[in-house]
Backbone of each chain as ProteinMPNN parsed JSONL, in Angstrom:
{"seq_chain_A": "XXXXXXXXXXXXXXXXXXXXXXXXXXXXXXXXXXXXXXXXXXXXXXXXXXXXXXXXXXXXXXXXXXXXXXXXXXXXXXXXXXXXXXXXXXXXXXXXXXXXXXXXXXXXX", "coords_chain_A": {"N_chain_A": [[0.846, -1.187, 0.0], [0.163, 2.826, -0.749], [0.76, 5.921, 0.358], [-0.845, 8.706, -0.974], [-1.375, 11.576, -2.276], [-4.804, 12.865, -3.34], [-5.339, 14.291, -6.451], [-7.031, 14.824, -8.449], [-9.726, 13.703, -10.885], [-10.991, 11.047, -13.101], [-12.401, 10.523, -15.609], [-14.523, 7.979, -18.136], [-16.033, 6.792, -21.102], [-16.165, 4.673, -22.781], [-15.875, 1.685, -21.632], [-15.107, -1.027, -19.856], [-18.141, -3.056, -18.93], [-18.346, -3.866, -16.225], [-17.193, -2.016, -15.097], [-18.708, 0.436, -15.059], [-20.055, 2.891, -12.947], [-18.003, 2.988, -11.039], [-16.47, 5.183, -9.045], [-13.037, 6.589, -10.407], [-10.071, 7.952, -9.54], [-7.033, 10.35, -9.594], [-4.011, 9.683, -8.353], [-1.004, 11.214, -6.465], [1.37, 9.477, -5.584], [3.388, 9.983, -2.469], [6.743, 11.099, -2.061], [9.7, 10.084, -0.206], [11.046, 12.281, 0.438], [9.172, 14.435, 0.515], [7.522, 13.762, 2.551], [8.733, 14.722, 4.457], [9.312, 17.671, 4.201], [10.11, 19.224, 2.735], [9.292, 19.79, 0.547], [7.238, 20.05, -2.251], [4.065, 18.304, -1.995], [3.363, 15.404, -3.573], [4.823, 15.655, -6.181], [6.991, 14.133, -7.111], [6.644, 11.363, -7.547], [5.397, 9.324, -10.196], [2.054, 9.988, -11.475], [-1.17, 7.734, -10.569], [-3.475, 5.662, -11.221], [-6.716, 5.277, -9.281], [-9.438, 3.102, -8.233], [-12.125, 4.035, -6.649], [-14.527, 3.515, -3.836], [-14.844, 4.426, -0.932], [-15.691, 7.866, -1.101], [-13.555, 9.489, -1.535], [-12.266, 13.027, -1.959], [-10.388, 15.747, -4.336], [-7.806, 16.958, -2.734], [-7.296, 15.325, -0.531], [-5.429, 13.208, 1.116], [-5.046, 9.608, 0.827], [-5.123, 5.982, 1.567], [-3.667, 3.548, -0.374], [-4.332, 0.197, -2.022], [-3.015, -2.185, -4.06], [-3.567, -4.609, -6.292], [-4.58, -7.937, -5.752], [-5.829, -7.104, -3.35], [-7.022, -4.653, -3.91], [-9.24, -5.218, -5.662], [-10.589, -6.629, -3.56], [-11.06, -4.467, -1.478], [-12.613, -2.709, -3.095], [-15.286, -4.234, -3.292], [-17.769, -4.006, -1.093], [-19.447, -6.036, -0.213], [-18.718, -8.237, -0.809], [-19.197, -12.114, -1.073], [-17.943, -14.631, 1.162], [-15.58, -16.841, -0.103], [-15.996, -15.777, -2.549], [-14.556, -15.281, -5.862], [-12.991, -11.538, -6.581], [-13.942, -9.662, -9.497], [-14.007, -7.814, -10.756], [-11.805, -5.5, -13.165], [-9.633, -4.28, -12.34], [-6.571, -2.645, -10.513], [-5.844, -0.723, -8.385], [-6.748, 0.449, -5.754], [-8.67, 2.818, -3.595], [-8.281, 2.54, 0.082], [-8.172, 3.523, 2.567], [-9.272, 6.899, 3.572], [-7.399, 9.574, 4.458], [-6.911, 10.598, 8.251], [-4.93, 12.089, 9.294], [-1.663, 12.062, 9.395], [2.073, 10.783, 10.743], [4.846, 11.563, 10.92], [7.956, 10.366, 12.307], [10.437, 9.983, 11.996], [12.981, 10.885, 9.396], [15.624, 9.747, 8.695], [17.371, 7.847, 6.704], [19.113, 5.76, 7.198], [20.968, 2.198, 7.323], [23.176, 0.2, 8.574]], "CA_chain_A": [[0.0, 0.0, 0.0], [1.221, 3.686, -0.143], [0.129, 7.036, 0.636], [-0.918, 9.397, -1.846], [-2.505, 13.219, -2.812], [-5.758, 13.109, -4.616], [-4.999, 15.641, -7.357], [-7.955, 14.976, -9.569], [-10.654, 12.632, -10.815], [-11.132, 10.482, -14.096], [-13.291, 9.837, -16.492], [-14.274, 7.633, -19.585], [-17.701, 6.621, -21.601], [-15.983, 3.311, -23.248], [-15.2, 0.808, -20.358], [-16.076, -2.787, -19.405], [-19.635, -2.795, -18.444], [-18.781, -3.72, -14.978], [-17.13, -0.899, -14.544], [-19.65, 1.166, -14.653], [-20.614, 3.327, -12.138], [-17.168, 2.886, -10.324], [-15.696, 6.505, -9.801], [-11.403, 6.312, -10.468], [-9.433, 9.059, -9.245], [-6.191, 10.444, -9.842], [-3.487, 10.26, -6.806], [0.487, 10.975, -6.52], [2.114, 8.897, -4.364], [4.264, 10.655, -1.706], [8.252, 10.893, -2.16], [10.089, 10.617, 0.989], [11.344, 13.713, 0.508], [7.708, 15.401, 0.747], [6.896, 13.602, 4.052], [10.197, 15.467, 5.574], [8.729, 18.732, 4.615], [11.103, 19.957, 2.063], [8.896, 19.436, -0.987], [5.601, 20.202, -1.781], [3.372, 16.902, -1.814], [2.559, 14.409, -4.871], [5.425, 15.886, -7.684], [8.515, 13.421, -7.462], [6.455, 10.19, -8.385], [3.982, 9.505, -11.125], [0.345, 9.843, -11.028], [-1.24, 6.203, -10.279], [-5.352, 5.883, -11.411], [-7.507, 4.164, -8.596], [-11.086, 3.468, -7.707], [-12.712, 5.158, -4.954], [-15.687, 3.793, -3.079], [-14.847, 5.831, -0.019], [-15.591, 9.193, -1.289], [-12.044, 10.638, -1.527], [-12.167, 14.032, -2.469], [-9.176, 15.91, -4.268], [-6.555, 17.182, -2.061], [-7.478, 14.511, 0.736], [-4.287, 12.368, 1.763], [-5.476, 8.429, 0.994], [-4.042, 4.858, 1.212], [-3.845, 3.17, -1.878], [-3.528, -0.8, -1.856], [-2.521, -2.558, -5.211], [-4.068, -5.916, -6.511], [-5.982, -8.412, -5.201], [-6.622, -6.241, -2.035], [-7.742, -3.335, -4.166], [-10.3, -5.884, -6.355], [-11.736, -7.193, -2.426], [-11.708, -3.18, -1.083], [-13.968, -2.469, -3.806], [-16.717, -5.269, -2.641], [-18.277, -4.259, 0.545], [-21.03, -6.95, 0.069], [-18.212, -9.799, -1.376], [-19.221, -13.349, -0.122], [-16.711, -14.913, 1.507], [-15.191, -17.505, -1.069], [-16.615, -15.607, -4.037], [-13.22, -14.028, -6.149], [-13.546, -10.514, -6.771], [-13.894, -9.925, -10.625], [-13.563, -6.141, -11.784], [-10.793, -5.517, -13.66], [-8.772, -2.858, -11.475], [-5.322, -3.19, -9.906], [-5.675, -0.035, -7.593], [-8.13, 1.306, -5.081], [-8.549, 3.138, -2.122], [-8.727, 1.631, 0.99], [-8.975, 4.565, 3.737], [-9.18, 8.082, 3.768], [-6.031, 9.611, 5.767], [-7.072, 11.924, 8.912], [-3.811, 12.289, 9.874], [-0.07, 11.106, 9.634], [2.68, 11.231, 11.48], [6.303, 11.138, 10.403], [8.556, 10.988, 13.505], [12.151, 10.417, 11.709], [13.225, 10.339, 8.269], [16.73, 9.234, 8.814], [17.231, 6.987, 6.447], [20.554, 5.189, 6.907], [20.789, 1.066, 8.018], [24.59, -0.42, 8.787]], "C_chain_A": [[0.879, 1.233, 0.0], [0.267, 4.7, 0.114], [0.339, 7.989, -0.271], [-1.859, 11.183, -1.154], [-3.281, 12.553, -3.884], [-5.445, 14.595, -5.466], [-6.106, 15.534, -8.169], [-9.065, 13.629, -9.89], [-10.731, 12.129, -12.404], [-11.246, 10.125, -14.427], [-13.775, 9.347, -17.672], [-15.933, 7.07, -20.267], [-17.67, 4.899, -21.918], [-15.101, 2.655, -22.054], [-15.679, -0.186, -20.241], [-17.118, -2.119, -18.69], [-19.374, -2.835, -16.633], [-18.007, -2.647, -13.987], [-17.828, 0.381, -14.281], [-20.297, 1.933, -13.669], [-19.604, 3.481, -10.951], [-16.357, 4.132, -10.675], [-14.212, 6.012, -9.566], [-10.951, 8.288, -10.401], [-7.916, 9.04, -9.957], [-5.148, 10.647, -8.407], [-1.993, 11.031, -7.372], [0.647, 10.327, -5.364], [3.07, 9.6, -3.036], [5.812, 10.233, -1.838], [8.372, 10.699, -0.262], [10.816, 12.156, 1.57], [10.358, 15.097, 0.874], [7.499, 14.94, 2.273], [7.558, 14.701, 4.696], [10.317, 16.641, 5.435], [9.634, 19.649, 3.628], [10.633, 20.402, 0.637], [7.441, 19.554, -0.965], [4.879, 18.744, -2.4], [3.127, 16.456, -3.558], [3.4, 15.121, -5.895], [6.243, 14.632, -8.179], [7.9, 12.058, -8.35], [5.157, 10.328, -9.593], [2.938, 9.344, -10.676], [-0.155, 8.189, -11.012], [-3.255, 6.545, -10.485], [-5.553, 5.045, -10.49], [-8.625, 4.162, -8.28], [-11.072, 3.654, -5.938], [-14.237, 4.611, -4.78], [-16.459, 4.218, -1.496], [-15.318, 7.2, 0.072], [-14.912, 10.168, -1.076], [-12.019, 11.704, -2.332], [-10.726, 14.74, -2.935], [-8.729, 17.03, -3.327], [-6.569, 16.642, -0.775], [-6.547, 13.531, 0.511], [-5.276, 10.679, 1.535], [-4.59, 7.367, 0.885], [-4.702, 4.119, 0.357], [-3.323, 1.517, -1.608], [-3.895, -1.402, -3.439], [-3.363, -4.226, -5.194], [-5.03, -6.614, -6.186], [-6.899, -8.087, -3.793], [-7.277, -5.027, -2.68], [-9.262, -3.993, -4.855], [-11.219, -5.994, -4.582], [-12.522, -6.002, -2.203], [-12.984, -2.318, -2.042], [-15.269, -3.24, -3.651], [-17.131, -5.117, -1.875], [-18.713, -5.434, 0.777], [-20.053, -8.314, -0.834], [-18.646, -10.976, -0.334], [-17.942, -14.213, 0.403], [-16.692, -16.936, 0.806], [-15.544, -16.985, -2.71], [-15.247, -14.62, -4.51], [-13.821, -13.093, -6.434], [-13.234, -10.466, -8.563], [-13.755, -8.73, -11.367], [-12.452, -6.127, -11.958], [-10.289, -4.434, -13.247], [-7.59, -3.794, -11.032], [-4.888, -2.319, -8.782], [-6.462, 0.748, -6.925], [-7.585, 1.773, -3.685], [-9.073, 2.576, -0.974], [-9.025, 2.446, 2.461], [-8.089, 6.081, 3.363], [-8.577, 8.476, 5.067], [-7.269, 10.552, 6.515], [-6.114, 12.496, 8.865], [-2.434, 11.794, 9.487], [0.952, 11.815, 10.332], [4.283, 11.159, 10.833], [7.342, 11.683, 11.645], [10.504, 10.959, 13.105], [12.115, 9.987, 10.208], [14.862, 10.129, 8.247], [16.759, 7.723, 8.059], [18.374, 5.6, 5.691], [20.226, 3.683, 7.681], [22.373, 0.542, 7.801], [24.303, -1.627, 8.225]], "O_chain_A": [[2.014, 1.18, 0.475], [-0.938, 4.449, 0.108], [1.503, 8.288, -0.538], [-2.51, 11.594, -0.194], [-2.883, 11.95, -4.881], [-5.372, 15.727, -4.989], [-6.13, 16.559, -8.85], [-9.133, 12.676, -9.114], [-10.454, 13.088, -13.124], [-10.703, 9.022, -14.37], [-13.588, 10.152, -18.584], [-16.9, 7.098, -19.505], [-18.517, 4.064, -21.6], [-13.987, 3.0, -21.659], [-16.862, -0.312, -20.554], [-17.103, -1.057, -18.068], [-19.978, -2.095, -15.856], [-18.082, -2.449, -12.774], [-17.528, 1.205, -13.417], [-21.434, 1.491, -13.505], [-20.03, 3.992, -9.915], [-15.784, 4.385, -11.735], [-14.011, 5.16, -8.7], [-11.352, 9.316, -10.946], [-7.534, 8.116, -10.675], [-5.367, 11.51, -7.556], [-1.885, 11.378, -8.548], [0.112, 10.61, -4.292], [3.849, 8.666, -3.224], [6.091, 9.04, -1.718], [7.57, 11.002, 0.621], [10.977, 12.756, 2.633], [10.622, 16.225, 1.29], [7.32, 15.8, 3.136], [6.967, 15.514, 5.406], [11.152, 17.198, 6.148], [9.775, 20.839, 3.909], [11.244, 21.088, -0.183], [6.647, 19.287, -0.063], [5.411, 18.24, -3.389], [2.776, 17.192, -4.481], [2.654, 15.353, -6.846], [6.211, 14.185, -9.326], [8.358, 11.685, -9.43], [4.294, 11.194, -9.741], [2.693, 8.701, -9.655], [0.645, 7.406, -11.524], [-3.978, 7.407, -9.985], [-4.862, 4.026, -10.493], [-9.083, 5.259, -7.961], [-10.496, 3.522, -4.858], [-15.13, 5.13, -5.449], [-17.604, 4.31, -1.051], [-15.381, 7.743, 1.174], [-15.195, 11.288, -0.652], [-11.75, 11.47, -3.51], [-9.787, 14.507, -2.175], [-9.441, 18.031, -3.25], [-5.994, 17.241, 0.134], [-6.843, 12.828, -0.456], [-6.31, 10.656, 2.203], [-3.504, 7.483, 0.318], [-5.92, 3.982, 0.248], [-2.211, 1.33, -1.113], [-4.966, -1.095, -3.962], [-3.656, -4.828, -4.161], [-6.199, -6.23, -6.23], [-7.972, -8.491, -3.346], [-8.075, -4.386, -1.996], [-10.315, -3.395, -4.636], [-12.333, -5.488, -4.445], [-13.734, -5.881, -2.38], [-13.909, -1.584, -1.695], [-16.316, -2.67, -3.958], [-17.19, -6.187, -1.27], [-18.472, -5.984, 1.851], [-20.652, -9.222, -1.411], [-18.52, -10.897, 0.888], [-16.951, -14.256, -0.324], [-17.424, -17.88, 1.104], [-15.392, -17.628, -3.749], [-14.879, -13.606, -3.918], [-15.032, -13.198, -6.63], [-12.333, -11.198, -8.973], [-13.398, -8.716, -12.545], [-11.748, -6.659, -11.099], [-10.561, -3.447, -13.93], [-7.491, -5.02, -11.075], [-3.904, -2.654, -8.122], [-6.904, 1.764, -7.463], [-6.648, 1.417, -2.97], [-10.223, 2.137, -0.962], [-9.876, 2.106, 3.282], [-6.922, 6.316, 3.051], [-8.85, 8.117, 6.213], [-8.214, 11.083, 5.931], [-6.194, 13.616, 8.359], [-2.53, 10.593, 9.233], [0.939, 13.025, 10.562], [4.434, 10.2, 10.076], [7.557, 12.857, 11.948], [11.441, 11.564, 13.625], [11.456, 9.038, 9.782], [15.236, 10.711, 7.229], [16.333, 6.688, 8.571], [18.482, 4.953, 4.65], [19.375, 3.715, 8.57], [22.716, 0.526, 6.619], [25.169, -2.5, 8.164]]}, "seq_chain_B": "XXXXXXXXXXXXXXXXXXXXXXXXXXXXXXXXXXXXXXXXXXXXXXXXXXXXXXXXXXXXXXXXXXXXXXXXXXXXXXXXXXXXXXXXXXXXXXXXXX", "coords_chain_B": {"N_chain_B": [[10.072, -9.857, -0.703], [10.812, -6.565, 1.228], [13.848, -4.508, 2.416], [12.841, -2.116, 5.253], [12.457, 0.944, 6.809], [10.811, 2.141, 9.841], [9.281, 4.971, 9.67], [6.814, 6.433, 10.36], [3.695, 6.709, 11.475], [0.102, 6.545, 9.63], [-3.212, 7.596, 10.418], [-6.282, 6.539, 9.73], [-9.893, 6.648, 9.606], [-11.799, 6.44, 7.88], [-12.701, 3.436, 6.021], [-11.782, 0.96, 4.111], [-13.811, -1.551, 4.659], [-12.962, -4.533, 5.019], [-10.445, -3.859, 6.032], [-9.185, -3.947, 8.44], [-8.452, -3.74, 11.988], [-5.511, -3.41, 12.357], [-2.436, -1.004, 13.099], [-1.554, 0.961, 10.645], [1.666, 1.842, 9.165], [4.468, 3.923, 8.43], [6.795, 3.459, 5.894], [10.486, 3.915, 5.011], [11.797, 2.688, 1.927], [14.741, 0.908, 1.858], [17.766, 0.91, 0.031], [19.531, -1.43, -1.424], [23.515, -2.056, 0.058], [25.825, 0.241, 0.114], [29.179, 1.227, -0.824], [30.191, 1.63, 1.481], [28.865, -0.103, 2.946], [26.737, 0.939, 4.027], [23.172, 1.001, 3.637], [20.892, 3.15, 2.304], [18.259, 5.094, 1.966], [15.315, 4.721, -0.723], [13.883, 6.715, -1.268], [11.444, 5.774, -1.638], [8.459, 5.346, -0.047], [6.617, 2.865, 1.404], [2.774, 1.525, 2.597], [2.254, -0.149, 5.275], [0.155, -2.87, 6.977], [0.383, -3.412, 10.485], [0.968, -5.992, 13.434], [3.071, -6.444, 15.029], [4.108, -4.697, 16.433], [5.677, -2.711, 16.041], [8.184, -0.099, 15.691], [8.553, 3.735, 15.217], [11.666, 4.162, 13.828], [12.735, 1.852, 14.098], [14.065, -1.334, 12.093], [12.718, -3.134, 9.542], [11.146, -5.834, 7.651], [8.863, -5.835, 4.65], [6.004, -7.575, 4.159], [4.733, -8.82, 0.752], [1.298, -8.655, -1.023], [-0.725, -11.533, -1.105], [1.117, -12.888, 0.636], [1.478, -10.956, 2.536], [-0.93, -11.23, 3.47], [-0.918, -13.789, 4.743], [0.728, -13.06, 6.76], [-1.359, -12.496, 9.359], [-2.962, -13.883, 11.463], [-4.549, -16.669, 11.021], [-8.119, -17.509, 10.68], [-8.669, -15.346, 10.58], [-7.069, -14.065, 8.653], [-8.099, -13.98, 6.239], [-9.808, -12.331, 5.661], [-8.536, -9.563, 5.691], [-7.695, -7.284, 4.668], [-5.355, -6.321, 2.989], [-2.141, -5.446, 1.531], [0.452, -5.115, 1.959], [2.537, -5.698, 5.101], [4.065, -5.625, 7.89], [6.401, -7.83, 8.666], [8.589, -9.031, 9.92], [10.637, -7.441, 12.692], [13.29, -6.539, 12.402], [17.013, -7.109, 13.253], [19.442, -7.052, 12.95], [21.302, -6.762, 9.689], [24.039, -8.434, 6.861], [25.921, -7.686, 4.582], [27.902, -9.089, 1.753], [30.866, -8.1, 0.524], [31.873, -6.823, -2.396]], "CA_chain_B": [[9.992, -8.957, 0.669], [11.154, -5.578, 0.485], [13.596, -4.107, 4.064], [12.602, -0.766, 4.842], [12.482, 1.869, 8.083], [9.554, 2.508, 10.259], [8.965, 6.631, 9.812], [5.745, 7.14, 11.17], [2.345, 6.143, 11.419], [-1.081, 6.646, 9.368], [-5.135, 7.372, 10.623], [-8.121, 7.194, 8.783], [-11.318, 6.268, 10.229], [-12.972, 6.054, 7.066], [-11.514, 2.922, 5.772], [-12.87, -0.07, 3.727], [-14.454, -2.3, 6.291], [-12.032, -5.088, 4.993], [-9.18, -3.372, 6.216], [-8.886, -4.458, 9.798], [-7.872, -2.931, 13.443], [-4.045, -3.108, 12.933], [-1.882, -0.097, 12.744], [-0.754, 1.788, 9.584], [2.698, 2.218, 9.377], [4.568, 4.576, 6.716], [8.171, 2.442, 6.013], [10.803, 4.214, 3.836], [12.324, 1.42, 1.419], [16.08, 0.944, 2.04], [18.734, 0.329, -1.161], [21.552, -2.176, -1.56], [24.588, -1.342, 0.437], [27.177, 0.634, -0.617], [30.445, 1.16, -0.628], [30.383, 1.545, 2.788], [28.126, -1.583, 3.718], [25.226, 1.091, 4.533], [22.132, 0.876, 3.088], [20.125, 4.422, 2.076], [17.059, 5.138, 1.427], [15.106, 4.811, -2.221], [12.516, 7.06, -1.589], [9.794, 5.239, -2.076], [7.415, 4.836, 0.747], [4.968, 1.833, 1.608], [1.941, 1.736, 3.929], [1.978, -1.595, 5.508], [-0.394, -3.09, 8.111], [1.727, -3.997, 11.324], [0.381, -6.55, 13.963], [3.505, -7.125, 15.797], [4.323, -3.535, 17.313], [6.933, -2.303, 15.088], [8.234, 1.518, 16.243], [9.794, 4.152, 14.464], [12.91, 4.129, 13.819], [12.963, 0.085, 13.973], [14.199, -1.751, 10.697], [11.348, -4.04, 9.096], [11.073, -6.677, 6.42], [7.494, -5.809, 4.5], [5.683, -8.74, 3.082], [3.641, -7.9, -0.208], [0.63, -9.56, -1.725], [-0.936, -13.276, -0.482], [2.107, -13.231, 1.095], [0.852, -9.736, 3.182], [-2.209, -11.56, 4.41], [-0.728, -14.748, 5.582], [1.462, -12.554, 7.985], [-2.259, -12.81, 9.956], [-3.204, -15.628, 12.056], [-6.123, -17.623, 10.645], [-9.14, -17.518, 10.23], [-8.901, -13.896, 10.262], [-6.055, -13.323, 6.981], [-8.669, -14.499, 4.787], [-10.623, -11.528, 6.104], [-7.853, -8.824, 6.403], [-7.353, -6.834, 3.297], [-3.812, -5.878, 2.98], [-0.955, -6.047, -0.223], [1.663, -4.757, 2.251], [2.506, -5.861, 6.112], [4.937, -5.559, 8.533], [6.541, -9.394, 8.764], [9.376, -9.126, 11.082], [11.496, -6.925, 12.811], [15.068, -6.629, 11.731], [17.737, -6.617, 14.127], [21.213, -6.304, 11.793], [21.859, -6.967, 8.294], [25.511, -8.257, 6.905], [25.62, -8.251, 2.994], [29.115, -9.789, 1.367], [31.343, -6.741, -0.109], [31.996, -7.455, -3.536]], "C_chain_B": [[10.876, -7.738, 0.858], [11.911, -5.182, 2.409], [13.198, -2.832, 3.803], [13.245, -0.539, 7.044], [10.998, 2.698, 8.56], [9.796, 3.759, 10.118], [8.132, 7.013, 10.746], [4.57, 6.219, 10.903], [1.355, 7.163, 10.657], [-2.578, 6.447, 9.864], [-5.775, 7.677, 9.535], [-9.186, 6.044, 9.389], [-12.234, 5.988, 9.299], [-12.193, 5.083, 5.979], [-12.585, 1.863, 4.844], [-12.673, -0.715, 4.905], [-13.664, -3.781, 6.733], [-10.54, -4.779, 5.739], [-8.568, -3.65, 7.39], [-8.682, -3.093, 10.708], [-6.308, -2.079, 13.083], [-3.217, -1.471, 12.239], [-1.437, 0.252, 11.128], [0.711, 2.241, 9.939], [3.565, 2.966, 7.916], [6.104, 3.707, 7.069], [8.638, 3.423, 4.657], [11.875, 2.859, 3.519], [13.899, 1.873, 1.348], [16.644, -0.241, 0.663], [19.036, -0.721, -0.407], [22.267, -1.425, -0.848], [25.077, -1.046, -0.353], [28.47, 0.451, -0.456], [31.091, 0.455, 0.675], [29.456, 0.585, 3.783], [27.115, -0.856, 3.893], [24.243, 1.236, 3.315], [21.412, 2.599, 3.052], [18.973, 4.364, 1.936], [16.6, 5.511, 0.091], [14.647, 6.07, -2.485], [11.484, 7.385, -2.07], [9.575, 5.209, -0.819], [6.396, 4.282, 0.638], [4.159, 2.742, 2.965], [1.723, 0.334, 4.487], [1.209, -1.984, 7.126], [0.69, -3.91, 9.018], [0.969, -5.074, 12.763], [1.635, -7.218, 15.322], [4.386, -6.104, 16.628], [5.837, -3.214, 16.999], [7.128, -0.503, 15.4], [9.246, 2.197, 15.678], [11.333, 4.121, 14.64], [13.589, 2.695, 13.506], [12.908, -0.461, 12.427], [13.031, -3.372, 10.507], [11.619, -4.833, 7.817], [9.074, -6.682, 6.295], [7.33, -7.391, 3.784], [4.465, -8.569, 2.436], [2.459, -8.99, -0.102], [-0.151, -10.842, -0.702], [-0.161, -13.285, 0.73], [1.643, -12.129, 2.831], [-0.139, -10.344, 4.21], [-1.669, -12.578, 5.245], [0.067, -14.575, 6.921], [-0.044, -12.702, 9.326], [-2.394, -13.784, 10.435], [-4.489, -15.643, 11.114], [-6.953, -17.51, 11.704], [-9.208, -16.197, 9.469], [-7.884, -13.343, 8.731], [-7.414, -13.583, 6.177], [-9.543, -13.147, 4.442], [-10.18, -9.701, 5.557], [-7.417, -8.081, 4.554], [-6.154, -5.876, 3.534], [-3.198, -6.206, 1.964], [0.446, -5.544, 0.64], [1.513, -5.118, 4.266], [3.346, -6.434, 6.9], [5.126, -7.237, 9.006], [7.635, -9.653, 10.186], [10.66, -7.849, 11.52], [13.056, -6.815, 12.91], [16.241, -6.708, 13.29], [19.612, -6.101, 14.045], [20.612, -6.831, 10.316], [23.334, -7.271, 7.985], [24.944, -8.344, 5.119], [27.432, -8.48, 2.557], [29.406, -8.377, 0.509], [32.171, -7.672, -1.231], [33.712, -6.475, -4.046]], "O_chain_B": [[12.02, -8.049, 0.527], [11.233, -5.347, 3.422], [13.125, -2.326, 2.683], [13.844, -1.173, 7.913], [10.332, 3.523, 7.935], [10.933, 3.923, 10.56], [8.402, 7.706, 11.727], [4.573, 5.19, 10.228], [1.51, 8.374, 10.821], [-3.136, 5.354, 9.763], [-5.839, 8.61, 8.734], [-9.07, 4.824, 9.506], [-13.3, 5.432, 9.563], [-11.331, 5.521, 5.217], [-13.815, 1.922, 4.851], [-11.843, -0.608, 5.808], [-13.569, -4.249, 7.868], [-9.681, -5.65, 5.882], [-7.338, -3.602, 7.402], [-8.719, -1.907, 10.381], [-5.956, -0.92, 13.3], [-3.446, -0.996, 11.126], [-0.851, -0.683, 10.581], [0.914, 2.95, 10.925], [3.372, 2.67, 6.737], [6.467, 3.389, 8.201], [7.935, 3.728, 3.694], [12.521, 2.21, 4.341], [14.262, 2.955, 0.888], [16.319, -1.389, 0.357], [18.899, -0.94, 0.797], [22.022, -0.219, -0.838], [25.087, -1.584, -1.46], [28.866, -0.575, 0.098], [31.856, -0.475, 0.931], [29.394, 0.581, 5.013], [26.117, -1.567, 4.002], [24.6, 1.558, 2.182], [21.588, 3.193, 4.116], [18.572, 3.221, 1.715], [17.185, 6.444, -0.458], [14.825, 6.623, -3.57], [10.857, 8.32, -2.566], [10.614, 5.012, -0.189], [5.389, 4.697, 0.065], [4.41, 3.677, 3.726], [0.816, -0.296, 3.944], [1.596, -1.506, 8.193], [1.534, -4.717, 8.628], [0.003, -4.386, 13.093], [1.382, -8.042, 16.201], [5.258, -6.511, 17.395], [6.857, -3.461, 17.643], [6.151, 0.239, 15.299], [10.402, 1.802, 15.528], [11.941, 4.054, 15.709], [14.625, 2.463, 12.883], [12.001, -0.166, 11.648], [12.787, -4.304, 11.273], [12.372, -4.343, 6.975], [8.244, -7.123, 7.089], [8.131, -8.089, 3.162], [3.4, -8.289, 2.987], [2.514, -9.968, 0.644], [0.057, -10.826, 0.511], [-0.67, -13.644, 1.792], [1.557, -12.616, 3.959], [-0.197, -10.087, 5.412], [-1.84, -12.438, 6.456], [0.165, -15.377, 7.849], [0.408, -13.092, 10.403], [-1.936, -14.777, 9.871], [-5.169, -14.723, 10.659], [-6.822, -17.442, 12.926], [-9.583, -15.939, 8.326], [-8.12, -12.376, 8.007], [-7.35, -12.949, 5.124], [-9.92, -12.865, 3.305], [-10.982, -8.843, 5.19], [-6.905, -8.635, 3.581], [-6.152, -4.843, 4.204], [-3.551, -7.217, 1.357], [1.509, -5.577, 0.018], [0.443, -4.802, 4.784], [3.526, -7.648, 6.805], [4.225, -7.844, 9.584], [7.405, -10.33, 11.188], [11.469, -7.452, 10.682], [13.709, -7.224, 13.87], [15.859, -6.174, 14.331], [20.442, -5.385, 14.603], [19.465, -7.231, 10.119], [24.123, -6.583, 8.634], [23.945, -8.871, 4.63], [28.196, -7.848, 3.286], [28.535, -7.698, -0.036], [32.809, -8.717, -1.101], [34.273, -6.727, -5.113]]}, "name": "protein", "num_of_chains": 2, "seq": "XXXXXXXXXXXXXXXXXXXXXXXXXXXXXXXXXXXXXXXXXXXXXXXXXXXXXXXXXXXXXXXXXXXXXXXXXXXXXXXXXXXXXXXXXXXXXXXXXXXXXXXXXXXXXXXXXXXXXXXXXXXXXXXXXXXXXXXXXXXXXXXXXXXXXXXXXXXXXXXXXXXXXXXXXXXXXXXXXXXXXXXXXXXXXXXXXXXXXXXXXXXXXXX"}
């Protein structure tokens, strides 16, 4: 998973049917260099598309998880043994309040 | 499995419902040594769920994917929607100088 900026939202007419009705946002990911206050948020990495059935608005801080956790987080109402089947690879999974960053020191011997 | 460095922690209260209890943790991902045997940072930052009380500053091995969930005890991984999660805490590293 990582932590992103919503910067925007995006939209298309031609899509698999069962996408339909599933809004996709636009995030940036966070550098480490932005946590540590030196940089202004969401430039260093590329933009990343993901669905949203949270209601993440843009410039709200969210975590973003990749794959077959972003296919489940899109199911509220999945049965348990049923795979998830929309064709995504990235969704949101909670809307930040808060974060904390207490050291960016980022040296290991 | 990727090592990294605990930074800090993540809230959100409005979460998918999959997502579980356990902490948010932000981890920055640590290179290859260098020259000098230390390791740097990429930065990239994960968000990985942590279940075994991992604290900044403390070095971590994430574990992605399938792999992410089974860090969970059973019954409950099957449950636990995660692609990233704190597996074990580090206590050195040696890597062979080439």
């Amino acid at each position: 998973m990582f932590l992103a900026r919503v910067v925007g939202t995006v939209w298309s007419t031609v899509k698999w049917e069962s996408l339909e009705g599933l809004k996709l946002l636009l995030v940036r990911p966070y550098h480490l260099d932005e946590l540590s206050g030196g940089l202004a948020a969401g430039t260093l990495h590329d933009g990343v598309v993901v669905a949203d059935i949270l209601g993440a608005g843009v410039g709200e801080d969210v975590v973003v998880a990749y794959g077959h956790s972003a296919r489940v987080g899109i199911e509220p109402e999945l049965k348990p043994g049923v795979p998830p089947s929309r064709p995504i690879d990235a969704a949101v999974v909670a809307i930040v309040d808060r974060f904390r960053v207490e050291t960016t020191s980022g040296e290991a011997s | 499995m990727m090592l990294g460095r605990v930074i800090g922690e993540v809230w959100g209260s409005q979460r998918s419902r999959q997502l579980g209890p356990q902490k948010m943790l932000l981890i920055a991902a640590l290179g290859p040594p260098d020259g000098d045997g230390r390791r740097r940072c990429t930065g990239r930052v994960v968000v990985a769920l942590d279940d075994i009380g991992a604290r900044a500053g403390e070095l971590v091995t994430v574990a992605w994917g399938s792999g992410a969930r089974s860090v969970f005890q059973a019954p409950e991984n099957r449950d636990v929607l995660a692609d990233a999660a704190v597996a074990r805490i580090v206590d050195g590293t040696s890597a062979g100088r080439e």
